[in-house]
TORPATI-855702 format. One record per residue (C-alpha): residue in one letter; x, y, z. Coordinates in Angstrom, 2 decimals. Layout:
  resn        X        Y        Z
     a        X        Y        Z
...
END
This chain:
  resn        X        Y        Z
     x   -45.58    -2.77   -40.60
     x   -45.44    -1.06   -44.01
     x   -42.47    -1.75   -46.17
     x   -40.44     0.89   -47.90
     x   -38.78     0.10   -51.43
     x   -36.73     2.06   -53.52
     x   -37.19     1.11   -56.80
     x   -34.99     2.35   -59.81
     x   -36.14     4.91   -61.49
     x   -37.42     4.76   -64.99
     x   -39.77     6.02   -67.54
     x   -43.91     4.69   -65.79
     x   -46.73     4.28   -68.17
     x   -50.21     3.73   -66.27
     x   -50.43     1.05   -67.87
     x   -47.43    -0.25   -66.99
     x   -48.35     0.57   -62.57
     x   -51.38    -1.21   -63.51
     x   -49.94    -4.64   -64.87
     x   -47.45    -4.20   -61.99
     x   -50.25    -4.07   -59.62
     x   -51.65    -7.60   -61.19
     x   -48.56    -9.23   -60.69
     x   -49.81   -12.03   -57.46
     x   -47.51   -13.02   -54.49
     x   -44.10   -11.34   -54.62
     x   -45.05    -7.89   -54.99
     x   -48.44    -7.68   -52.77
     x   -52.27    -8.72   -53.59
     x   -53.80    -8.54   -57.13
     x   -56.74    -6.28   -58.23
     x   -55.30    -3.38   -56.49
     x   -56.04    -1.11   -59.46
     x   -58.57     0.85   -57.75
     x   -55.41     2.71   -56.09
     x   -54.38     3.76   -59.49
     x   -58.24     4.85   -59.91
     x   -58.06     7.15   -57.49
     x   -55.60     9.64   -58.87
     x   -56.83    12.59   -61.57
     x   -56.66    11.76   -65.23
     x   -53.34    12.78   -66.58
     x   -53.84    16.06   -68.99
     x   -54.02    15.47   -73.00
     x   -50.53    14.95   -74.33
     x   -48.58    17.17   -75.94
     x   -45.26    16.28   -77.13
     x   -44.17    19.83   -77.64
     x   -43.21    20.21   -73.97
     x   -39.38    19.84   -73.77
     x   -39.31    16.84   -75.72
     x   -41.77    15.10   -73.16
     x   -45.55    14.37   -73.15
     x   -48.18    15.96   -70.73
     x   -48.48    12.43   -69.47
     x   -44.95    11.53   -68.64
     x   -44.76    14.92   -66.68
     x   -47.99    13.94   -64.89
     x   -46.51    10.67   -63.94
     x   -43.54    12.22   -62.81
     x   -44.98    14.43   -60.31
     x   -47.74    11.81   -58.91
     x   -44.45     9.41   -58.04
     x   -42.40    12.60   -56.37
     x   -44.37    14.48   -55.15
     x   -46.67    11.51   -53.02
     x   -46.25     8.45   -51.47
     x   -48.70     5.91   -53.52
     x   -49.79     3.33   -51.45
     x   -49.81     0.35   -53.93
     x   -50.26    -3.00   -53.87
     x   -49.44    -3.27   -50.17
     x   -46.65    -1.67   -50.15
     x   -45.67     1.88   -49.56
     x   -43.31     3.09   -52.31
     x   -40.82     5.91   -51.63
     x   -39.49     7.92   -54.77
     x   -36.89    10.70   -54.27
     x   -37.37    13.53   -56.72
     x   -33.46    13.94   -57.38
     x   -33.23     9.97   -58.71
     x   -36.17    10.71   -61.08
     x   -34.94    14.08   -62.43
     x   -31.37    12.58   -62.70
     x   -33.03     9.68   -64.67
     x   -35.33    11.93   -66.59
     x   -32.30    13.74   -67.93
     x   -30.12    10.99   -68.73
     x   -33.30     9.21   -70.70
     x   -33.11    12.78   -72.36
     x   -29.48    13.04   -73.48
     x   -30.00     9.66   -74.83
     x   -33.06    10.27   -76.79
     x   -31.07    13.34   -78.13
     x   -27.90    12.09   -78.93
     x   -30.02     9.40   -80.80
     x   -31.83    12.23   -82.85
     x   -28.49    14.17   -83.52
     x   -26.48    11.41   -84.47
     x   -29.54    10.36   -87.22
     x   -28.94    14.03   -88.71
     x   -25.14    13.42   -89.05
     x   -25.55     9.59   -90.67
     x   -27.60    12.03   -93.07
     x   -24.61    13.96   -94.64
     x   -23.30    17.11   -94.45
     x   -24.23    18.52   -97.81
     x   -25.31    21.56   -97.19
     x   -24.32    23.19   -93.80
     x   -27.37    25.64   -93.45
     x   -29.88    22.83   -93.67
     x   -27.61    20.60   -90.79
     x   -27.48    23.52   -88.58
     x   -31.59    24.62   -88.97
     x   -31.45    20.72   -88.12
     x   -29.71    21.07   -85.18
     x   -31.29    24.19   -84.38
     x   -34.00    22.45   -81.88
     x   -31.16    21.12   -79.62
     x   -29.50    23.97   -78.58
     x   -31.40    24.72   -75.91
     x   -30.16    21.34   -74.20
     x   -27.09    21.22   -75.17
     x   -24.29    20.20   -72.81
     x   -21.21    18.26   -72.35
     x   -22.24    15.02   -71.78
     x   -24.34    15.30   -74.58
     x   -21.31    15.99   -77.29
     x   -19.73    13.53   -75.76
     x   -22.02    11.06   -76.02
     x   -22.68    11.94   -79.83
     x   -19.24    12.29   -80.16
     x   -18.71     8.33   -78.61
     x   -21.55     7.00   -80.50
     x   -20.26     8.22   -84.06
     x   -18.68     5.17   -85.65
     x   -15.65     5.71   -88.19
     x   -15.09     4.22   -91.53
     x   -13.04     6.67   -93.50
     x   -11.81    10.50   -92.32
     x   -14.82    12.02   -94.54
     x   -17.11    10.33   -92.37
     x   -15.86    11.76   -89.22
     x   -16.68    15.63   -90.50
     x   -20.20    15.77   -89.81
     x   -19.37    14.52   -86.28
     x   -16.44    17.51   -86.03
     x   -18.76    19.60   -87.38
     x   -21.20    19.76   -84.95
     x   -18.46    19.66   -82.49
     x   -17.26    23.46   -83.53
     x   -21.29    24.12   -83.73
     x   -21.87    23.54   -80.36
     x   -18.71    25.39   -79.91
     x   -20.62    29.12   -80.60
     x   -23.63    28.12   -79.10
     x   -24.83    30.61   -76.68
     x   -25.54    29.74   -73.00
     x   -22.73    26.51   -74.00
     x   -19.09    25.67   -73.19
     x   -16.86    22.75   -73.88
     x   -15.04    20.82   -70.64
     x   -11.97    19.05   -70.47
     x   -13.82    15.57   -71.90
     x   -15.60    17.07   -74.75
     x   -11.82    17.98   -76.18
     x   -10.63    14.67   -74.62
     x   -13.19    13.02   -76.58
     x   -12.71    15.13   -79.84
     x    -9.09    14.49   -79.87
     x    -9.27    10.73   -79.28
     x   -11.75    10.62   -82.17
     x    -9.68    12.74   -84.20
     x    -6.62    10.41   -83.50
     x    -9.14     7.02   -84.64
     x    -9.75     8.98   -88.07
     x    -6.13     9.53   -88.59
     x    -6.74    13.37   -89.24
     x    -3.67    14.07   -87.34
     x    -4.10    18.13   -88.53
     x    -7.68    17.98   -87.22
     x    -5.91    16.92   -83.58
     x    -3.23    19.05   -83.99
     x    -6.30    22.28   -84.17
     x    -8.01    20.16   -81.31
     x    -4.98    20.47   -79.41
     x    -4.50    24.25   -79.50
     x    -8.16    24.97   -78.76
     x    -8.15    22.96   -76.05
     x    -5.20    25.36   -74.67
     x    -6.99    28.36   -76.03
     x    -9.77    27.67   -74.21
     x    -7.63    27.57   -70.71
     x    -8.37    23.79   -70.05
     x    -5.90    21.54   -69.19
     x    -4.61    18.00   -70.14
     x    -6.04    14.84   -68.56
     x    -4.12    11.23   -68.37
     x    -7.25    10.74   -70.88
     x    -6.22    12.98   -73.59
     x    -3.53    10.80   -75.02
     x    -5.82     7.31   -73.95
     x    -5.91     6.58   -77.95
     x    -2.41     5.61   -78.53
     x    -3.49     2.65   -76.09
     x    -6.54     2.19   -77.85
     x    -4.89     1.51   -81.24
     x    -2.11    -0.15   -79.78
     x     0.60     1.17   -81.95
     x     3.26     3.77   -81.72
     x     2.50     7.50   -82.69
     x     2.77     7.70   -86.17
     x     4.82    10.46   -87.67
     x     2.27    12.91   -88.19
     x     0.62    12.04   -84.52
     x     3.56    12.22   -82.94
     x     4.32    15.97   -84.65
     x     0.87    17.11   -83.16
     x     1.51    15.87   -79.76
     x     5.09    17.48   -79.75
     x     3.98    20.56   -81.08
     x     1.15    20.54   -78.09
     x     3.83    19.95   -75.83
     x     5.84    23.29   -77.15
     x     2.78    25.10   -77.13
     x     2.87    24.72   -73.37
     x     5.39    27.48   -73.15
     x     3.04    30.29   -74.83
     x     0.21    28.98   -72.27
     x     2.64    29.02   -69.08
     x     0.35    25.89   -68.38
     x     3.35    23.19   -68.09
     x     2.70    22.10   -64.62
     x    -1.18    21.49   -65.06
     x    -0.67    18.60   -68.03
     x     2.73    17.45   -66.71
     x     0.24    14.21   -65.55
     x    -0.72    13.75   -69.25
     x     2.11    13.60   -70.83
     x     3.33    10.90   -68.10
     x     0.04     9.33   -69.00
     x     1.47     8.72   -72.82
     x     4.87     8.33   -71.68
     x     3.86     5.46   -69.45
     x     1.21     4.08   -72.42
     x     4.21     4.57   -74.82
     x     6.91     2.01   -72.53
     x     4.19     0.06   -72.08
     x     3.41    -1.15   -75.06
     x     7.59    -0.87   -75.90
     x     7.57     1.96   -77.74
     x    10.69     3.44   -76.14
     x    11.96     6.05   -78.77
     x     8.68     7.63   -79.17
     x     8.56     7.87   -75.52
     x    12.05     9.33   -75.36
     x    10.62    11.97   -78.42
     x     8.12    12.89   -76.05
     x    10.68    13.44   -72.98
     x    13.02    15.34   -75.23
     x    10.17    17.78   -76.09
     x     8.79    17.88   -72.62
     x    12.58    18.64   -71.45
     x    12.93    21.68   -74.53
     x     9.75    22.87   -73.11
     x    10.78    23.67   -69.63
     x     8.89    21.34   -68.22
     x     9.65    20.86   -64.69
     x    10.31    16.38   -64.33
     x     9.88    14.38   -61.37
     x    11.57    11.02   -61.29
     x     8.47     9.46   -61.41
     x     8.74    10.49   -65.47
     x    12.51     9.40   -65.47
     x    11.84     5.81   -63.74
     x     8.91     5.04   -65.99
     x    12.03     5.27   -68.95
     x    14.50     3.97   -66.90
     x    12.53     0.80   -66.20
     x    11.17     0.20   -69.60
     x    14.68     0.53   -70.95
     x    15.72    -2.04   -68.84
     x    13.23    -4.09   -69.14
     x    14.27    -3.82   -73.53
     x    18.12    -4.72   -72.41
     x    18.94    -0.80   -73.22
     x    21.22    -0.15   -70.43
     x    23.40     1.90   -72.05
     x    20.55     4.27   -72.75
     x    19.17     4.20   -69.37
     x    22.56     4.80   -67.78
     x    22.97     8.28   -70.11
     x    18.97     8.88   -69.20
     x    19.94     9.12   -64.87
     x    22.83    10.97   -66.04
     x    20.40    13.49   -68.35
     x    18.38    13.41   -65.03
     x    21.01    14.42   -62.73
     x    22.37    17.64   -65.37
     x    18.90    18.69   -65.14
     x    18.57    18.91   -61.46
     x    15.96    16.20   -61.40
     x    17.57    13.67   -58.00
     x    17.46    10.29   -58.89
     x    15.51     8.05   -56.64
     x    16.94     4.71   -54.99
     x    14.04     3.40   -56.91
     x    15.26     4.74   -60.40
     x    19.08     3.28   -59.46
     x    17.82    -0.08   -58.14
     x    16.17    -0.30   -61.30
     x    19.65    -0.69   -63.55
     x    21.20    -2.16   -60.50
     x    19.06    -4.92   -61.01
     x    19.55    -5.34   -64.76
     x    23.49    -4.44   -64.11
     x    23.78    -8.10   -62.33
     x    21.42    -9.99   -63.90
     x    23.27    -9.43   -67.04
     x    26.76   -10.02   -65.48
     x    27.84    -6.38   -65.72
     x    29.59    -6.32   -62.58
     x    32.20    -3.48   -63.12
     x    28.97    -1.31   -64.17
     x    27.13    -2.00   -61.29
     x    29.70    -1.77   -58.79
     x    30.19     2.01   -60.52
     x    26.50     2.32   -60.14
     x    26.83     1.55   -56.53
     x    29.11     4.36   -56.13
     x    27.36     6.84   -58.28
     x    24.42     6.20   -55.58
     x    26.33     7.10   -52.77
     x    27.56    10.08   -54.67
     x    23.62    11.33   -55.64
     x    23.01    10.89   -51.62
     x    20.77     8.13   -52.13
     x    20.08     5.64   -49.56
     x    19.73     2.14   -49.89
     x    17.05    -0.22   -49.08
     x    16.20    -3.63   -48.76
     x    16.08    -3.95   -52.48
     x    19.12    -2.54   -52.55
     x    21.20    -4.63   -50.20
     x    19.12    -8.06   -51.69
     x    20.60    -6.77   -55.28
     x    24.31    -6.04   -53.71
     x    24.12    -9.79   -52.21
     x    23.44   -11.58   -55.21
     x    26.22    -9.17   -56.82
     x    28.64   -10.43   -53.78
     x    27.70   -13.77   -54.48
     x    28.23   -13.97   -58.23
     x    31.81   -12.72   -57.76
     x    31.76   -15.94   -55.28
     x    32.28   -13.64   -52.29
     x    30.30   -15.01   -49.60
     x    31.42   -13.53   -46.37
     x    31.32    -9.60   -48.56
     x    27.13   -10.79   -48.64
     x    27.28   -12.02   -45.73
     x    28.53    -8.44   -44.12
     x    26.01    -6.87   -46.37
     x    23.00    -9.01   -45.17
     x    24.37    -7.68   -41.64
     x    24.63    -4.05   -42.71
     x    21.12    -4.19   -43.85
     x    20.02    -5.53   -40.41
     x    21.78    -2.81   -38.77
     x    20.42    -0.52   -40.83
     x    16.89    -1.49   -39.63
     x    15.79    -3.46   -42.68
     x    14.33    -7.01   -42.11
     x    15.91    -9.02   -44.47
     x    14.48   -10.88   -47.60
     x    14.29   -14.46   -47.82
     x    16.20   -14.18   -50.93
     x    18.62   -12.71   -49.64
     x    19.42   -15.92   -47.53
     x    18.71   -18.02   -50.17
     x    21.29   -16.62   -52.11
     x    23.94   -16.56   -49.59
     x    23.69   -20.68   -48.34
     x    23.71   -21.54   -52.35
     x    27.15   -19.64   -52.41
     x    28.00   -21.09   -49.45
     x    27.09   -24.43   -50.47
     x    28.85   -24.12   -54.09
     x    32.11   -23.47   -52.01
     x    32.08   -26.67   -49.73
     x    31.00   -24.37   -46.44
     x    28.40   -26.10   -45.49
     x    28.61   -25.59   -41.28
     x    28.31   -21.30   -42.56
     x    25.43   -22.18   -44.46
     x    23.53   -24.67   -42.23
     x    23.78   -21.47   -39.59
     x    21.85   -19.19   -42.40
     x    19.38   -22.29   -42.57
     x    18.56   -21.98   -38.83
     x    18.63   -18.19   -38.59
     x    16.04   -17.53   -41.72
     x    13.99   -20.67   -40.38
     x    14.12   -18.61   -36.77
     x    12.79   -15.67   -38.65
     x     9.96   -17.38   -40.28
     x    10.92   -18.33   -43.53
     x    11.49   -21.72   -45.50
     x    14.63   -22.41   -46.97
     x    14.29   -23.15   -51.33
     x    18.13   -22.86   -51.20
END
């Protein structure tokens, strides 16, 4: 029975079939070239034919259009998987050809565009962004040409720029440090009705620093900008993007610049924005701050989470604040949040470090009744107090209870 393979596609040469054909053993018999024989001699090339030779076409349509039998072997070749490899091998030979006429200068602009002149017919998006990726950057003047034919493809007829093409222009704008140039970026990008992806700000990852001053004016002033556009809910995801990026990598007050200006521009905030800050505050020993930043939350409407108070509730007692998290505690309850597991493990080890046992021990009940299975750190905490106190018959009955439920005591 006949074989089928699916082979990836690529660019065939005749010659190329026919060494394959010689190959012995793996892929069929040798000397099968009388196969390749049979088929009509490809036309004369000509390699004004959208950037392809006669012969490359020919091939083409003899491997999509028929089933060779060759070598032994029948060989199926779906016409989409060439096609979608033809024009990929395309974009590449053309971004290749453009980016040549950039290295070249851009000395005099009528000469670059009569240049470029050939392309724009096969233009598209994944081509800029491809030039646009392969451009490399030593000093801001060498990033124009590459701008350049950004705009230029910009008034093209027949062409318009996606969301990545301006994600792409304004991370390369951001490596050049021609903060003005993303600022411009920016606006078109708004003018143009497209939105903001997580990607837009990916560059302040990518250089791994804060925003500089100048960077950090663009972004803000794209963030205001959302007000004239009414657009505020569509890029809300970006600018968590950079706020997240920004904690991340600990750069808290930039990231707090960034909420301040998202806050002046009406956007709306979740508390997934708030508990990114939150947590990197805490994380920074700023509990201060992220106490006023729930606070900020709350006069805004925005509900804390149990998430976003376990957060400081955590930091609260592992910094021996025990006033400020028993006021936390109650500022929960007032918010109408409920607790969790989390919760009642973080209570314990608050009960525990105020050498209350039997307060933990109500709370590790509590948390049963209120249908939570409790963690083993919970227990563990509760027969160390125990222990430290001299009751040893209380905590040898926590022992057999969390062994009952599975777990090993590290107490």
């Amino acid at each position: 029975m006949a074989t089928r393979l699916a082979f990836p596609t690529a660019t065939f040469t005749v010659q190329g079939l026919a060494r394959f054909s010689s190959s012995p053993g793996k892929f069929g018999p040798r000397n099968n070239h009388a196969e390749i024989a049979k088929w009509p001699s490809p036309p004369a090339a000509n390699p004004n034919v959208n950037g392809n030779d006669n012969t490359e076409n020919y091939l083409y349509t003899i491997l999509t259009e028929k089933r060779c039998k060759y070598s032994g072997y029948w060989v199926d070749y779906k016409r989409e998987e060439v096609e979608a490899s033809s024009a990929q091998q395309s974009v590449k030979r053309d971004s290749q050809r453009i980016c040549s006429i950039l290295n070249e200068g851009l000395e005099d602009y009528d000469a670059f565009e009569q240049k470029l002149a050939p392309f724009i017919s096969r233009l598209s998006p994944e081509l800029v962004c491809r030039v646009i990726g392969s451009t490399s950057i030593s000093t801001s003047a060498s990033a124009r040409p590459t701008m350049s034919f950004f705009f230029w493809a910009q008034h093209q007829p027949g062409y318009r720029h996606n969301s990545a093409t301006f994600d792409a222009a304004i991370q390369f704008a951001a490596k050049s440090r021609d903060f003005q140039l993303m600022s411009t970026l920016l606006k078109e990008c708004k003018r143009w009705g497209f939105s903001f992806t997580p990607k837009t700000f990916s560059f302040v990852a990518v250089e791994g620093g804060a925003l500089k001053s100048p960077m950090l004016g663009a972004v803000l002033r794209s963030i205001h900008e959302m007000n004239r556009w009414n657009t505020r809910g569509k890029n809300r995801d970006a600018f968590d993007a950079l706020t997240s990026t920004l904690c991340n990598a600990n750069h808290l007050d930039a990231a707090l610049e960034v909420l301040r200006g998202m806050v002046s521009a009406g956007f709306c905030l979740t508390a997934h924005t708030y508990n990114i800050l939150v947590t990197a505050l805490c994380r920074e020993d700023r509990l201060d701050d992220a106490k006023l930043l729930i606070k900020h939350m709350r006069d805004k409407g925005s509900c804390p989470t149990t998430i976003t108070y376990n957060r400081l509730l955590k930091a609260y007692i592992e910094k021996d604040r025990l006033r400020e998290a028993s006021e936390l505690v109650d500022s929960m309850t007032e918010a109408g949040c409920t607790a969790d597991s989390f919760t009642y493990t973080q209570l314990i080890d608050f009960a525990c470090r105020n050498r209350l046992p039997y307060m933990g021990l109500k709370l590790l009940r509590k948390m049963e009744y209120s249908g939570f299975k409790p963690m083993q750190a919970a227990y563990n905490t509760l027969v160390k107090c125990f222990e430290s106190l001299g009751q040893f018959d209380e905590a040898d009955k926590l022992i057999a209870e969390s062994e009952k439920k599975g777990y090993e005591n590290t107490a």
